[in-house]
C-alpha positions as CSV (number, residue, x, y, z in Angstrom):
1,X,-16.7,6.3,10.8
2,X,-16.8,4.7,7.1
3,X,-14.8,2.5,6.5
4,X,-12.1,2.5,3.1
5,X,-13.7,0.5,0.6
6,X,-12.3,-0.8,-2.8
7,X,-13.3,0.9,-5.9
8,X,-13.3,-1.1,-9.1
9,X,-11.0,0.2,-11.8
10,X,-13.0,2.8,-14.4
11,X,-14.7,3.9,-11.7
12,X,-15.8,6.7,-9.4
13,X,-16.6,6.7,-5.6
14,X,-19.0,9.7,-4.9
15,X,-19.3,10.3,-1.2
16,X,-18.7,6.5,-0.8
17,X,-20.8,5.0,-3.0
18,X,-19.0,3.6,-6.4
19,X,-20.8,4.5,-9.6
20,X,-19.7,4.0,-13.0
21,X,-17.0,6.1,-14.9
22,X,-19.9,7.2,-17.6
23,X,-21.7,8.9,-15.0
24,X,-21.7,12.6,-14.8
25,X,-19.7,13.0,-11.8
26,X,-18.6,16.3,-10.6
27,X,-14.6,15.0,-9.0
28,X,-13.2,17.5,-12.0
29,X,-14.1,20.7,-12.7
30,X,-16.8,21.3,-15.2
31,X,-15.3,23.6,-17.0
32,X,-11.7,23.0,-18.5
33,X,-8.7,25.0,-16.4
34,X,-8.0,28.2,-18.3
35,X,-6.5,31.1,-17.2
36,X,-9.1,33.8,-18.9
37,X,-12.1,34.5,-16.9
38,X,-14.5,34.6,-19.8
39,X,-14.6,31.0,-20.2
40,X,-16.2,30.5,-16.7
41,X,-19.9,31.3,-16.8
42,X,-21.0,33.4,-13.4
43,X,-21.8,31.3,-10.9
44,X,-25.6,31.5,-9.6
45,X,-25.1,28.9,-6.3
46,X,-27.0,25.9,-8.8
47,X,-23.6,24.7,-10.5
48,X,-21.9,21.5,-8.9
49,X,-19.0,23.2,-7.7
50,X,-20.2,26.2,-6.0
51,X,-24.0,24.4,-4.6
52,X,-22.6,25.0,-1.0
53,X,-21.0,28.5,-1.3
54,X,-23.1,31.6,-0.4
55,X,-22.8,33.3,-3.5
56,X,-24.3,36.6,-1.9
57,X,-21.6,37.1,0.5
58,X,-18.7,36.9,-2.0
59,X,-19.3,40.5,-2.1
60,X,-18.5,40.3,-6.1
61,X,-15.6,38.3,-6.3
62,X,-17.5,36.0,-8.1
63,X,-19.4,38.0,-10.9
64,X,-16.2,40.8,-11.9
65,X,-18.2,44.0,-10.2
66,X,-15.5,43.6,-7.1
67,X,-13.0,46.1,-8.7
68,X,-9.7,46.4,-6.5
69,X,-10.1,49.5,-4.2
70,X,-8.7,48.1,-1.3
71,X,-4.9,47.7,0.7
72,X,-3.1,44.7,1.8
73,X,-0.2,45.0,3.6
74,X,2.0,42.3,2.6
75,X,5.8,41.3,4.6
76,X,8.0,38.6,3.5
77,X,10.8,37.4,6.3
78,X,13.1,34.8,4.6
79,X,16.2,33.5,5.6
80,X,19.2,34.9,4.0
81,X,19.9,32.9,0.4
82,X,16.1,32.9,-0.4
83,X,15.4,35.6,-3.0
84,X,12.2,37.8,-3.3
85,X,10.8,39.5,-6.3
86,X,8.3,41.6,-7.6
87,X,7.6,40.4,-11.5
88,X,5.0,40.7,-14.3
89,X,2.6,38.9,-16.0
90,X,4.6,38.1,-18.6
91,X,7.2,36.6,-16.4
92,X,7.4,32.7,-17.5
93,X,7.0,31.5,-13.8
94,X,3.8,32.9,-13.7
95,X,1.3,30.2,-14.0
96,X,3.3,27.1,-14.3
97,X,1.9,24.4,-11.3
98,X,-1.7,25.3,-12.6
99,X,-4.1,27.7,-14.0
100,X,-7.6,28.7,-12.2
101,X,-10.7,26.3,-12.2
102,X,-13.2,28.3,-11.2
103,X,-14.6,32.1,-11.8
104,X,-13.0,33.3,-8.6
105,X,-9.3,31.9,-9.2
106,X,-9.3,33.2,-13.1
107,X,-11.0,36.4,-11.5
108,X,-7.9,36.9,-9.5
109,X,-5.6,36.0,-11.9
110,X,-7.0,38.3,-14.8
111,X,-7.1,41.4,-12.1
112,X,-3.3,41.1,-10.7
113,X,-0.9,43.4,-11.6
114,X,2.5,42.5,-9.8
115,X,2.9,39.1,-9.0
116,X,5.8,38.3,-5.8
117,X,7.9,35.3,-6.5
118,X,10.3,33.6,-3.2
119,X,12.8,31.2,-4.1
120,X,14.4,29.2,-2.2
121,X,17.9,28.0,-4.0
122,X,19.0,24.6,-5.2
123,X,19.8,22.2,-2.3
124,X,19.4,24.5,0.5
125,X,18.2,23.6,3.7
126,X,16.3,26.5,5.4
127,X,17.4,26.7,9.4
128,X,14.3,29.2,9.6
129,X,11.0,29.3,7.7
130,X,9.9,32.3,5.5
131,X,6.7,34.2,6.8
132,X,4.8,35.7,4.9
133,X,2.4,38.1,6.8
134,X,-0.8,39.3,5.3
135,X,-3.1,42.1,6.7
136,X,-5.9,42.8,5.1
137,X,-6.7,47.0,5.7
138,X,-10.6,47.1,4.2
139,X,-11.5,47.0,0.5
140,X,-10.7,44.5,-2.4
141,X,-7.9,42.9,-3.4
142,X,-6.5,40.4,-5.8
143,X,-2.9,38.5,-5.5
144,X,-0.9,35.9,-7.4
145,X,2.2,34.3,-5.1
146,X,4.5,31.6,-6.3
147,X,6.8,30.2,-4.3
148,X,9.8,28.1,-6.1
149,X,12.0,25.3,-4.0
150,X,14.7,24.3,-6.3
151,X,16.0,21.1,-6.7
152,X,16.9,19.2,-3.3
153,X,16.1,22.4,-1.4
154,X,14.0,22.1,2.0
155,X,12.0,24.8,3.2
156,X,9.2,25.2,5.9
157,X,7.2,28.4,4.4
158,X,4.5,30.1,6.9
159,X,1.6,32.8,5.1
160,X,-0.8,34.0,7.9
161,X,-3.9,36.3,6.5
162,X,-5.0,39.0,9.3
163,X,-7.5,42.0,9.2
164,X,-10.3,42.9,7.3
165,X,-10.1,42.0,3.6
166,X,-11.9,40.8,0.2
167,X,-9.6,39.1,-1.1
168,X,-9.4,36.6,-4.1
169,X,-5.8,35.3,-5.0
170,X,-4.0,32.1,-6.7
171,X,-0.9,31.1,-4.6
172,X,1.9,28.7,-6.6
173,X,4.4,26.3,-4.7
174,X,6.8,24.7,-7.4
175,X,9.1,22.0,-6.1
176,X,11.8,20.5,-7.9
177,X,13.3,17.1,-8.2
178,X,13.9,16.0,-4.1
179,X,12.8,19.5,-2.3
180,X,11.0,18.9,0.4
181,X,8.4,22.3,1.1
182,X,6.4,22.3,4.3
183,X,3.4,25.3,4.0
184,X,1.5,26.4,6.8
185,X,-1.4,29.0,5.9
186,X,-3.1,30.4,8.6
187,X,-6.7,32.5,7.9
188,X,-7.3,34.4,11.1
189,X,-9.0,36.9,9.4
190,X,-11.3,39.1,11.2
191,X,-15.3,37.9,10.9
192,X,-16.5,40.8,8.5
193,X,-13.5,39.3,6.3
194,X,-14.0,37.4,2.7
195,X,-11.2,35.3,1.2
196,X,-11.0,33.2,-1.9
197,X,-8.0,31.4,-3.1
198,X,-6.5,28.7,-5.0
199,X,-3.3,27.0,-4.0
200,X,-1.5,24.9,-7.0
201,X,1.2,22.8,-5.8
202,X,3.7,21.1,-8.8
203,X,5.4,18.2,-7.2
204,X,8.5,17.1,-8.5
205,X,10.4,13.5,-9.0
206,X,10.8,12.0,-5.5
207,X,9.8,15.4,-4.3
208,X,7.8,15.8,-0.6
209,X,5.0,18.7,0.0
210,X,3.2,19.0,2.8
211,X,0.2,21.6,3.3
212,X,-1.2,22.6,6.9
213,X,-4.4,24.7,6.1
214,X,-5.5,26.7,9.3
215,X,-9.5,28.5,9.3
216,X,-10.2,30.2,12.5
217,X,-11.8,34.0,11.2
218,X,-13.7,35.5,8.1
219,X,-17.4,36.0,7.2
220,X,-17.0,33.4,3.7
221,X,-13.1,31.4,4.0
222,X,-12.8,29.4,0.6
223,X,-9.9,27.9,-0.7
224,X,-9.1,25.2,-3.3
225,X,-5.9,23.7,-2.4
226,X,-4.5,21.1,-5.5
227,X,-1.2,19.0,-6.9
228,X,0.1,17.1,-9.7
229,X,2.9,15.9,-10.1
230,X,5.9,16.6,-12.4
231,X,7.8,13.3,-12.1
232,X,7.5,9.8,-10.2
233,X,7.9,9.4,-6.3
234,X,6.5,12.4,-5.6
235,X,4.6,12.5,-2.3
236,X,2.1,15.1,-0.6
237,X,0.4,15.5,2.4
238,X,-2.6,17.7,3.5
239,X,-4.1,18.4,6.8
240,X,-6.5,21.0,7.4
241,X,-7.5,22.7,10.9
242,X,-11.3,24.7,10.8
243,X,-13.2,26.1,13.7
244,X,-16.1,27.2,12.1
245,X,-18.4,29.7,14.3
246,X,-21.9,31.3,13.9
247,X,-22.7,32.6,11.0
248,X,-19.4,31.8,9.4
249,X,-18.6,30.0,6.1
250,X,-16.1,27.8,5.5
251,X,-15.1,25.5,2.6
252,X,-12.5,23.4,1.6
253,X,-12.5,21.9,-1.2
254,X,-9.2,19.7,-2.0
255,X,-8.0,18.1,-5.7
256,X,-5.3,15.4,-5.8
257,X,-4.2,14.3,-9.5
258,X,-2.2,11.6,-9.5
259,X,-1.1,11.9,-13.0
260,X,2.6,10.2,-12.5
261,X,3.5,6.8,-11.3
262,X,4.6,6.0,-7.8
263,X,3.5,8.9,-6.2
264,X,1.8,9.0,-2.8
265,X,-1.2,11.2,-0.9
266,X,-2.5,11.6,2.2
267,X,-5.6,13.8,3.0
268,X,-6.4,14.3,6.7
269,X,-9.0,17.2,7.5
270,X,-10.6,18.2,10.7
271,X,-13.2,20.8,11.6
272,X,-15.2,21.9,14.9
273,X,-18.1,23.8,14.4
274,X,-20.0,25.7,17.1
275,X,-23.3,28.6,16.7
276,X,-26.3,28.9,15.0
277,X,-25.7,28.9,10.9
278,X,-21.8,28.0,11.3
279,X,-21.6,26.0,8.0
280,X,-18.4,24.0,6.9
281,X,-18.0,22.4,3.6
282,X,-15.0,19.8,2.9
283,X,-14.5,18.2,-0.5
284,X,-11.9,15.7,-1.4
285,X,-11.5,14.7,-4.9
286,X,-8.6,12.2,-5.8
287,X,-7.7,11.4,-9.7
288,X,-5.7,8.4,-10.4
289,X,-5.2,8.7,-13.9
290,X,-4.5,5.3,-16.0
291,X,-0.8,6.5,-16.2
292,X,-0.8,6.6,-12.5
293,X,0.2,3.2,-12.1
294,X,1.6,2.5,-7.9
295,X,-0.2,5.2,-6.7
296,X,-1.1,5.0,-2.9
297,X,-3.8,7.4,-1.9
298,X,-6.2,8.1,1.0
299,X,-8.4,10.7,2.4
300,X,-10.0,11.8,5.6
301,X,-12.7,14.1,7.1
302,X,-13.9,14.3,10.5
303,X,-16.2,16.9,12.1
304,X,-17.1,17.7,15.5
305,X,-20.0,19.4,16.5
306,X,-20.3,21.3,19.4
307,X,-23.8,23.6,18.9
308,X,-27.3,22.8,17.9
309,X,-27.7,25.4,14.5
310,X,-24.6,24.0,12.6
311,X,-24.4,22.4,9.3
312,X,-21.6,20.1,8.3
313,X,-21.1,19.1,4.4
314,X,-18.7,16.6,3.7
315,X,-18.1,14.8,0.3
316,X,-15.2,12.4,-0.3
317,X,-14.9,11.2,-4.2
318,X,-12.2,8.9,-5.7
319,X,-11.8,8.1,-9.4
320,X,-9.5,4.8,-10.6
321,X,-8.7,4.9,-14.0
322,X,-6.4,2.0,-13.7
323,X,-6.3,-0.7,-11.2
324,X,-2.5,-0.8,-11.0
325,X,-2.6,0.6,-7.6
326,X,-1.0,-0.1,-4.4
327,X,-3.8,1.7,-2.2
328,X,-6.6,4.3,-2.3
329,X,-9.5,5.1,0.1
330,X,-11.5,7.6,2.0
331,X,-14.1,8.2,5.5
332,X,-15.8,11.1,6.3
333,X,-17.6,11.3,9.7
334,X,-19.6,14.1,11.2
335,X,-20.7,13.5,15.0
336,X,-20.9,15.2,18.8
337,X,-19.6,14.8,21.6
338,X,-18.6,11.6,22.6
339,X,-20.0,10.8,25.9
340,X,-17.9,7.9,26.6
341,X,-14.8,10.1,26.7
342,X,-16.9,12.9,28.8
343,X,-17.8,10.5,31.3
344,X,-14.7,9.0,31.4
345,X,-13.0,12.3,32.4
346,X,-15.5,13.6,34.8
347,X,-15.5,10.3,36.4
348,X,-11.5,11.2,37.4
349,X,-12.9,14.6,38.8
350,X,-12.4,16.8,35.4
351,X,-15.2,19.3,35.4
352,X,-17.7,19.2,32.5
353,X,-16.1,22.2,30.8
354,X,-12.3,21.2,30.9
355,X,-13.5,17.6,29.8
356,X,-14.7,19.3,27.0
357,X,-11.3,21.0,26.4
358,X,-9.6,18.2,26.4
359,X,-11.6,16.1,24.1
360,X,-11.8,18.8,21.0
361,X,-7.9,19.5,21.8
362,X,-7.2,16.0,21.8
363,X,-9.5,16.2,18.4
364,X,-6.7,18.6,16.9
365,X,-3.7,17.6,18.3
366,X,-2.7,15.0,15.4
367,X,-2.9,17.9,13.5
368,X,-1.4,20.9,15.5
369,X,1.8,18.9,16.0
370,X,2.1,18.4,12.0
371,X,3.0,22.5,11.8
372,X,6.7,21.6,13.6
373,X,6.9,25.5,14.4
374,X,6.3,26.0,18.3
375,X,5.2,29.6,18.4
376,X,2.9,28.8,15.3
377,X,1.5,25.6,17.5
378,X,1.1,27.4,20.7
379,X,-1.0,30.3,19.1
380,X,-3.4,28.1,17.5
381,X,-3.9,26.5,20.6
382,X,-4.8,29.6,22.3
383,X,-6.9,30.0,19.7
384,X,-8.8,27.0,19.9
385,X,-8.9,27.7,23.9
386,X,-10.9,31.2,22.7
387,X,-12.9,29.7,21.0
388,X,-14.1,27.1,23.0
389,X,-14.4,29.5,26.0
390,X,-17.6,31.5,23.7
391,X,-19.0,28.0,23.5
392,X,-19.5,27.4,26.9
């Protein structure tokens, strides 16, 4: 695995290698963030930020001929005190932890018409989580979601995507001073299935958000999970789950600004892939803006491949813009198998297939036992256990 290195202030770290700040480096978007999709060019597959994504199997998302045609069935369970609502575009929550930064994303936000807004009151402490259940019934559809934890609030907030769907949506998680907001998204959508989103987290002073991101199903899965930060002490945490099979598509591609001081990240990602053509993609950009002074930042990727026929992409970049920092780093590593830890096991009598098992659950468990919601935990579990039962 690579190893964190230090990046010189002014510069940028490109899948581990440092280059300087003048370079044309792709960690931002290269187009500015705007909510109107005429000022994102369509995408053609050459462009930085979508090189990796099949443009053909967006099934239009991408390129404005996907016209909404299709049903969702949506379900919100919260917890009595938390507040659900049905709003327009004109309401002034609409919008505010981030606008779109790619076709897709400004797409979905130009083609909504009723955004739903769940908040969850000032210093409340949520004894259950809200679900929010998702199931996709055939056709196109576009969303917008934002999702409010007032001041000192805490909240554990669970979305799970099921059924057959193309779906493009921006989801919003605003989090005043001291909240603390767990989210758990879970795509288990079925393998015909497309799905686009972008998630904009706004962290607030001394604030804590932490994002579980869950990929099992879907034909193309791609989602843009990103935070700033409203205020100083913030923190965030994101781990990511990803079983990528044959034929599928999966990216993840994560943004960290670090545009306060004395906030704190953590990026921790995992993937298995398995099948001929299963193709993840995992990118991790961290900005630590010359105001961002005691920041304290790190990211991780690993892959495990199980199959000959899979294709692993996995780009880590980190941009200082002051060296007044406390920490920041990354690794990625992509590998097999270890056969240390096979032979190990089989050596104590395990058979070859349960060794297996063991190892690629022992490869998630770190992250499984971050959700903190047992029924959630024990059905991706059982979903892991599917999966590796068609790989063997």
């Amino acid at each position: 695995m690579a190893e964190a290195q230090k990046i010189p202030a002014g510069s940028t770290a490109v899948g581990g290698v440092a280059v300087a700040a003048e370079s044309t480096v792709a960690t931002r978007m290269s187009a500015p963030p705007s909510f109107d999709v005429a000022d994102f060019p369509v995408p053609h597959g050459r462009e930085e930020e979508w090189r990796f994504t099949p443009i053909e199997r967006l099934k239009g998302l991408h390129d404005g001929s996907a016209e909404a045609s299709g049903a969702l069935k949506a379900e919100v369970d919260a917890p009595e005190g938390v507040t659900v609502e049905t709003v327009g575009r004109d309401d002034p929550r609409v919008g505010r932890a981030g606008k779109p930064v790619d076709r897709v994303a400004a797409q979905a936000f130009s083609s909504f018409e009723k955004a739903s807004v769940v908040t969850v009151p000032k210093e409340a402490v949520l004894k259950e989580p809200v679900r929010v259940s998702l199931h996709g019934e055939g056709g196109v559809s576009y969303g917008h979601t934002i999702f409010e934890v007032k001041d000192f609030a805490e909240a554990v907030i669970v979305i799970d995507h099921t059924g057959d769907a193309v779906r493009a949506a921006n989801v919003e998680f605003v989090l005043g001073d001291g909240a603390k907001l767990t989210v758990v998204s879970v795509q288990d959508w079925d393998d015909t299935a497309v799905h686009c989103s972008q998630h904009n987290a706004l962290v607030g002073r001394d604030a804590t958000f932490k994002s579980v991101v869950v990929t099992f199903g879907g034909d193309v899965v791609r989602l843009h999970p990103r935070v700033s930060y409203a205020g100083p002490g913030g923190e965030a945490e994101f781990y990511g789950l990803y079983f990528t099979d044959n034929g599928q598509h999966q990216e993840h591609r994560l943004f960290v600004d670090h545009d306060r001081p004395n906030c704190r990240s953590n990026v921790v990602y995992k993937g298995a892939l398995q099948g001929e053509e299963a193709h993840a993609v995992w990118i991790g950009d961290v900005l630590i803006r010359a105001d961002a002074t005691g920041t304290d930042t790190y990211e991780l990727n690993r892959n495990l491949v199980l199959t000959d026929g899979s294709r692993v992409d996995s780009v880590p970049n980190l941009e200082i813009e002051t060296g007044e920092i406390v920490g920041a780093g990354h690794a990625s590593a992509t590998g097999r198998f270890d056969d240390e830890q096979l032979f190990y096991l089989q050596a104590r009598g395990i058979p070859e297939q349960e060794a297996r098992r063991l190892v690629v659950r022992g490869f998630f468990a770190e992250l499984v036992q971050q959700i903190g919601l047992p029924d959630v935990e024990e059905r991706l579990i059982e979903k892991i256990e599917a999966e590796l039962e068609a790989s063997v």
